[in-house]
C-alpha positions as a printed NumPy array, in Angstrom:
array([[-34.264,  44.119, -27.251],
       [-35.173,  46.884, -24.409],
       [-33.993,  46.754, -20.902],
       [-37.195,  45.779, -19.45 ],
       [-37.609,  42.727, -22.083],
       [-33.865,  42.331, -21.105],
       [-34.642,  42.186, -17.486],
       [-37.539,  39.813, -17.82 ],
       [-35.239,  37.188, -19.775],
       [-32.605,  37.515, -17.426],
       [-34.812,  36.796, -14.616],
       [-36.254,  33.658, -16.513],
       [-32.842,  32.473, -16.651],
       [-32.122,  32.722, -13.185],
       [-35.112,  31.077, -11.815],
       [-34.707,  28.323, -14.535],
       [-30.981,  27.528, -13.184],
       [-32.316,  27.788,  -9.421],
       [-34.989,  25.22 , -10.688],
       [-32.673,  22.551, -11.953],
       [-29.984,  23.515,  -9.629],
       [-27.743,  20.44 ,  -8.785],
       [-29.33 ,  18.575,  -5.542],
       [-26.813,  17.491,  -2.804],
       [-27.559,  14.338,  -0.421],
       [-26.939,  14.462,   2.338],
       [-25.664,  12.094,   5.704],
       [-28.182,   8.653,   6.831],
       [-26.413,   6.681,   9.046],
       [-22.883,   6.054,  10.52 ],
       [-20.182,   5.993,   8.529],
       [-18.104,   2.869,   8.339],
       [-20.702,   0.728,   9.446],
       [-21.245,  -1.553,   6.727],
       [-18.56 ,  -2.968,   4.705],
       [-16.974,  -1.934,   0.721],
       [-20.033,  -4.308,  -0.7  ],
       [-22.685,  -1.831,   0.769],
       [-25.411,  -2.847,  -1.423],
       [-29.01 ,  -2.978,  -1.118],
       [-31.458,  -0.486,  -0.089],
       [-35.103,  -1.272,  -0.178],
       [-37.638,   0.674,   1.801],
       [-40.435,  -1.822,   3.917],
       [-44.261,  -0.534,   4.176],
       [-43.838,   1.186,   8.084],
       [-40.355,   3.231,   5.988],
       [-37.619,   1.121,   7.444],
       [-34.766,   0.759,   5.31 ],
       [-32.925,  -2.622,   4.47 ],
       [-29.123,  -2.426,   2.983],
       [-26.685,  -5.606,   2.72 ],
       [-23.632,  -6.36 ,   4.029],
       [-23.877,  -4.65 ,   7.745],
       [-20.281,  -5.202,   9.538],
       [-19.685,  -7.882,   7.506],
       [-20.439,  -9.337,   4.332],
       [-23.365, -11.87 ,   4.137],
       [-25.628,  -9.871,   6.615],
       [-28.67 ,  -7.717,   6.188],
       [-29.673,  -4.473,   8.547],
       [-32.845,  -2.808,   9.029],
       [-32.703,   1.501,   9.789],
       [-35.238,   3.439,  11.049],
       [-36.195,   6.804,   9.342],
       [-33.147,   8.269,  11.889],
       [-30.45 ,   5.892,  10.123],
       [-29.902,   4.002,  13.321],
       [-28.697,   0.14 ,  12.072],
       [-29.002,  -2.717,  13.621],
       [-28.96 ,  -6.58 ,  12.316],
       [-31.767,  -7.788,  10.57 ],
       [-30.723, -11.413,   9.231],
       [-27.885, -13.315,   8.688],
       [-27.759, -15.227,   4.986],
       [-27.213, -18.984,   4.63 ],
       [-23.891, -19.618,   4.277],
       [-21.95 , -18.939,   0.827],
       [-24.609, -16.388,   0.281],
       [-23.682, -12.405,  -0.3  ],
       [-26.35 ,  -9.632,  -0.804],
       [-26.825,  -7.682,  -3.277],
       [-29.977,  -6.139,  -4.911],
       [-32.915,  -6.109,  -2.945],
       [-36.453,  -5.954,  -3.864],
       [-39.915,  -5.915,  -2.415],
       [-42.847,  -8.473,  -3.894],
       [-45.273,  -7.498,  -1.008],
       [-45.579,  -5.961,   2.579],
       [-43.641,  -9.237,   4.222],
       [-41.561, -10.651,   1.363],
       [-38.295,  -9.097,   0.277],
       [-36.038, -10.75 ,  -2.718],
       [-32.419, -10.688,  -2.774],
       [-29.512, -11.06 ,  -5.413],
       [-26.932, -13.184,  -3.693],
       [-24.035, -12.782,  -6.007],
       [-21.87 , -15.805,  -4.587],
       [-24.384, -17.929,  -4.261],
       [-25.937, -17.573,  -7.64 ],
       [-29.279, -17.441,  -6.129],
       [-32.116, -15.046,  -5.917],
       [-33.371, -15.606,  -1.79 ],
       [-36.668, -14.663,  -0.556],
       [-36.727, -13.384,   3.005],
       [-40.   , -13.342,   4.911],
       [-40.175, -10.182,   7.207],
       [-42.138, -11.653,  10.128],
       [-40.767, -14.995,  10.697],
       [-37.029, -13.761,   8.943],
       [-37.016, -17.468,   7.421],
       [-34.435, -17.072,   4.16 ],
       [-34.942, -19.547,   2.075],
       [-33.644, -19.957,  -2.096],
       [-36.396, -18.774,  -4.271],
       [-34.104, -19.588,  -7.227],
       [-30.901, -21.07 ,  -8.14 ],
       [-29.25 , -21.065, -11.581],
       [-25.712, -22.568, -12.028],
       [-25.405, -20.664, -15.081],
       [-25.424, -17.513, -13.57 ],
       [-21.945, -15.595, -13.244],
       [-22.872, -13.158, -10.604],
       [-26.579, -11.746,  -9.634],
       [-26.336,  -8.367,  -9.026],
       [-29.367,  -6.279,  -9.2  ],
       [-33.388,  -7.353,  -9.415],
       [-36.507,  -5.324, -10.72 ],
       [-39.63 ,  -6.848, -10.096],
       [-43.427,  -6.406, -11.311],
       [-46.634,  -6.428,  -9.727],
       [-47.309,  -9.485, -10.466],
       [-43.883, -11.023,  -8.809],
       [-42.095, -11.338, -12.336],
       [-38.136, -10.721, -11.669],
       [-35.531,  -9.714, -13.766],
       [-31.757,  -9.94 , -12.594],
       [-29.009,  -8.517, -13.998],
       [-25.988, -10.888, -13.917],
       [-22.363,  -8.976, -14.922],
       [-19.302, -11.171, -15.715],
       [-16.742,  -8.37 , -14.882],
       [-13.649, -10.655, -15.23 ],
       [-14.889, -11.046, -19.146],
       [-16.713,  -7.316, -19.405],
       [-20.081,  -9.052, -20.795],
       [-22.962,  -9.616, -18.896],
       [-26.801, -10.879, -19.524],
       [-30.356, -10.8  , -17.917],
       [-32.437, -13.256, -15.95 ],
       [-36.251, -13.59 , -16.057],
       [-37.528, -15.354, -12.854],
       [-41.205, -16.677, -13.021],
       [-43.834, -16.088,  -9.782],
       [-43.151, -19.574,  -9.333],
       [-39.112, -19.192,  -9.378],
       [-38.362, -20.727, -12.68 ],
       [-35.607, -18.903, -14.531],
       [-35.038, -18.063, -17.761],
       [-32.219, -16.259, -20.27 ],
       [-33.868, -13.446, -21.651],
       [-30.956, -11.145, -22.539],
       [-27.544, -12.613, -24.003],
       [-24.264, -11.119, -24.964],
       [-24.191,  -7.765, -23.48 ],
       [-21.887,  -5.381, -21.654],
       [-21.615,  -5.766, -17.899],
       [-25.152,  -5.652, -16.861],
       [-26.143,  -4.132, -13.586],
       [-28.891,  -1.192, -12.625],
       [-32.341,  -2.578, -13.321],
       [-35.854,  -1.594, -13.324],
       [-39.019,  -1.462, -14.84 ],
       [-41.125,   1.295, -16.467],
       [-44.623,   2.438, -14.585],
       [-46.543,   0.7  , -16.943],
       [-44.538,  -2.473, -17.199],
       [-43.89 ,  -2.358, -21.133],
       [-40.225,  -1.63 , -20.75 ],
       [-36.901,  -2.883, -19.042],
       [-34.294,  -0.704, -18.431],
       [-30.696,  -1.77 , -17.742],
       [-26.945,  -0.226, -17.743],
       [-23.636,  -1.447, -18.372],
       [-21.514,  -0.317, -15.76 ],
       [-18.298,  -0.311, -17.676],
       [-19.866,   0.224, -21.174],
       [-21.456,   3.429, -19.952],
       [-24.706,   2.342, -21.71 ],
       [-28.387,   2.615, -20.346],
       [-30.398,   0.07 , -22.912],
       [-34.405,  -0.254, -22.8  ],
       [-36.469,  -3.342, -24.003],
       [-39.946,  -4.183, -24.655],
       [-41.53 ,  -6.073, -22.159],
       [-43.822,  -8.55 , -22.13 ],
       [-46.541,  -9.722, -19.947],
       [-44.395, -13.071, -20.049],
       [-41.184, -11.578, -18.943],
       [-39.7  , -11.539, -22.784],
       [-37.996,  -9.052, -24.017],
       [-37.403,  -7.14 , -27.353],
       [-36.682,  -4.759, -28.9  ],
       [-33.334,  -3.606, -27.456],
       [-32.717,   0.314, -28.234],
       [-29.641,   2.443, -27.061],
       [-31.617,   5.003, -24.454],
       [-28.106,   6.623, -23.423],
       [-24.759,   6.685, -22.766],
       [-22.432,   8.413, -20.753],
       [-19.123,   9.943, -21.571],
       [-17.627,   8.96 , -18.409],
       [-17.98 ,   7.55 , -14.777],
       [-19.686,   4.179, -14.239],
       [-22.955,   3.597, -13.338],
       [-23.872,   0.399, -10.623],
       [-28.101,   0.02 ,  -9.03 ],
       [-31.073,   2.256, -10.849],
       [-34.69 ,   3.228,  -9.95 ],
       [-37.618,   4.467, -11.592],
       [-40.256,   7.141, -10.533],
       [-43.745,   7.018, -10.868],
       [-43.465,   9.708, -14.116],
       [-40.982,   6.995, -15.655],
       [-37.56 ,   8.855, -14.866],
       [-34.157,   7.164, -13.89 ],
       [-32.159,   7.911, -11.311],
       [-28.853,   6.052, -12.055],
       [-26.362,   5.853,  -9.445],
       [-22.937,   6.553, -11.062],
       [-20.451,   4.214,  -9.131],
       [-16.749,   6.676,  -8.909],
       [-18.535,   9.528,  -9.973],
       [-20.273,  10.906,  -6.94 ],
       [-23.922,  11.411,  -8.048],
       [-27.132,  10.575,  -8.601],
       [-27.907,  11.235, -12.604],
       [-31.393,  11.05 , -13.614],
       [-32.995,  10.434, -17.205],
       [-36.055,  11.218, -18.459],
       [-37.86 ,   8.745, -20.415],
       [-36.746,   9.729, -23.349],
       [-32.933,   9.798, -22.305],
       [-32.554,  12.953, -21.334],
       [-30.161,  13.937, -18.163],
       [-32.846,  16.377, -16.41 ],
       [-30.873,  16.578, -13.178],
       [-27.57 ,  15.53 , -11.327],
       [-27.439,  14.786,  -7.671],
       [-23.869,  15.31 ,  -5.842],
       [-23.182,  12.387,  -3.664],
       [-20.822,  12.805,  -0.292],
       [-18.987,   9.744,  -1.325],
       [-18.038,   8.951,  -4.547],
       [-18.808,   4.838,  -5.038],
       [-22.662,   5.3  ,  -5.113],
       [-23.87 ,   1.738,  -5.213],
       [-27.292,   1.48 ,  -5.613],
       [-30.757,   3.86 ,  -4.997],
       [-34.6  ,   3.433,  -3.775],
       [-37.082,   5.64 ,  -3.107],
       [-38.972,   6.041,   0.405],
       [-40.528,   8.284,   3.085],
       [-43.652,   9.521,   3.892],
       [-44.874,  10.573,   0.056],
       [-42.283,   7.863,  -1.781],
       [-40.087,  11.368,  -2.337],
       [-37.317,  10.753,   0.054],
       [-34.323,   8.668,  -1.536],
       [-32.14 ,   6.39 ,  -0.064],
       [-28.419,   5.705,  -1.883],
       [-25.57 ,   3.201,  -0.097],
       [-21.595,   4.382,  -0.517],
       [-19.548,   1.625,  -1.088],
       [-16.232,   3.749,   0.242],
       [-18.033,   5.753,   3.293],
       [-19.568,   2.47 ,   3.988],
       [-23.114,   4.06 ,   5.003],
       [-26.237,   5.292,   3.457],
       [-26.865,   9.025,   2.3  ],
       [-30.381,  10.752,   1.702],
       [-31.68 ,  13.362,  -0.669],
       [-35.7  ,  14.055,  -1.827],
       [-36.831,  13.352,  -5.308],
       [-39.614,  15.617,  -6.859],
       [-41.489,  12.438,  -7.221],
       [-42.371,   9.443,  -5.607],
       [-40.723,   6.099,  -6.881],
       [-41.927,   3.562,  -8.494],
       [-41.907,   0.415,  -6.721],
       [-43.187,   2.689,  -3.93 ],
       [-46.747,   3.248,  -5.425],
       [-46.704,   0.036,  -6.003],
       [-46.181,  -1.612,  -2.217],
       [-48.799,   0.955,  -1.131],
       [-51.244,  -0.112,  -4.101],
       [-50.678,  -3.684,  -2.597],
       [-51.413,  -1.806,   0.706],
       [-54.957,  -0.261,  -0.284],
       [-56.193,  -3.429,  -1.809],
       [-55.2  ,  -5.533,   1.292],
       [-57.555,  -3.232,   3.093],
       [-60.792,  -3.875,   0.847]])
């Protein structure tokens, strides 16, 4: 090989490394501000962000693009926040883990009322949602390490749809709505399924797993990519469709809860720290998922 060929590799190199080099985030709001069950986010239409558990558990707060907090509701009593997820512009859905209900929360009037409630499940912990309002919850039983999946119907009937599996948390769904994704936070597994139009699933296929950390809420982008949030790790990992780790994002705190996408352009991402008790930013090279869809829901209110 000659010097200038040489060269020309070594330069291809570089740039390639600079390309993929390993994102930081990067401070939101206040640290301390919301308790060790920071949980959440979600990103309304006008870009305010909503995370759970704001001073104290069994609260939600609203930031504006500056990360300045402030209440937003208080949950029914016996109720904790997890996951939340947006069905429209005024409707918001939340995983309340002690409660063992899925809540709806109207954004103008802030009525909460229980969109569902199964006895059976052990803990709700994380929701995905089409966009035609069908929800899937994960539900981990940490005590037991096994954990299974929740369909909930438009018209808040639930259903088993996923039985005997590892401790079941991050959830989403693919841009086309043919697949479910879900990890196992102590398993270390990321599993996808065939979806349905129905909300049943099949199919189940090993997409990855991870040699260590843990891994707690999950998001897709528009191109089908996963950003995993690995809880104790300190990062951000994403996946491409195929299961591929295409980039890492270091975290400023290590217990990286959960992850949605926001901003402007959908590119600006939004994770909560369980032990900095706060929210950190970083941008994504694409927009998310659930993003494009609330503004698709925009543009057709409009016509």
């Amino acid at each position: 090989m000659n010097k200038t060929l040489t060269l020309l590799v070594s330069v291809f190199l570089l740039l390639t490394q600079i390309a993929f080099a390993q994102t930081k985030s990067k401070k939101f709001s206040s640290e301390g501000e919301f308790t060790s069950n920071c949980e959440g986010p979600a990103v309304d239409s006008d870009g305010n962000v909503y995370a759970v558990n704001f001073a104290r558990d069994g609260t939600i707060a609203i930031m504006n693009g500056k990360g300045n907090a402030s209440f937003f509701v208080t949950l029914p009593k016996g109720s904790t926040g997890n996951g939340i997820r947006f069905a429209d512009k005024n409707t918001f859905y939340v995983a309340d883990f002690t409660g063992h209900n899925v809540l709806k929360v109207n954004l103008i009037t802030k009525d909460v009322s229980v969109f569902a409630n199964e006895p059976k499940m052990d803990q709700p912990n994380d929701l995905a949602i089409t966009a035609s309002g069908h929800i899937f919850c994960s539900d981990p039983n940490w005590k037991d390490g096994t954990g299974q999946i929740w369909h909930v119907s438009p018209d808040g009937k639930t259903r088993l749809v996923a039985e005997k599996m590892g401790t079941t948390n991050g959830i989403d769904v693919s841009p086309d709505e043919k697949k479910l994704y879900v990890n196992e936070s102590v398993q270390r597994n990321v599993w996808v399924f065939d979806l349905a139009p129905d909300g049943t699933l099949s199919n189940k296929k090993l997409l990855h797993k991870f040699e260590d950390g843990g891994m707690d809420g999950m998001r897709v982008d528009i191109h089908g990519n996963l950003y995993i949030a690995r809880h104790g790790k300190g990062e951000v990992a994403v996946l491409s469709p195929e299961g591929k780790v295409i980039q890492t994002i270091q975290t400023i705190g290590k217990k990286v809860s959960n992850i949605c996408f926001g901003g402007r352009n959908g590119k600006t991402c939004y994770i909560t720290l369980q032990d900095r008790g706060c929210l950190e930013t970083f941008k994504a090279k694409t927009a998310g998922r659930e993003w494009a869809m609330m503004k698709a829901f925009e543009e057709n209110s409009k016509k």
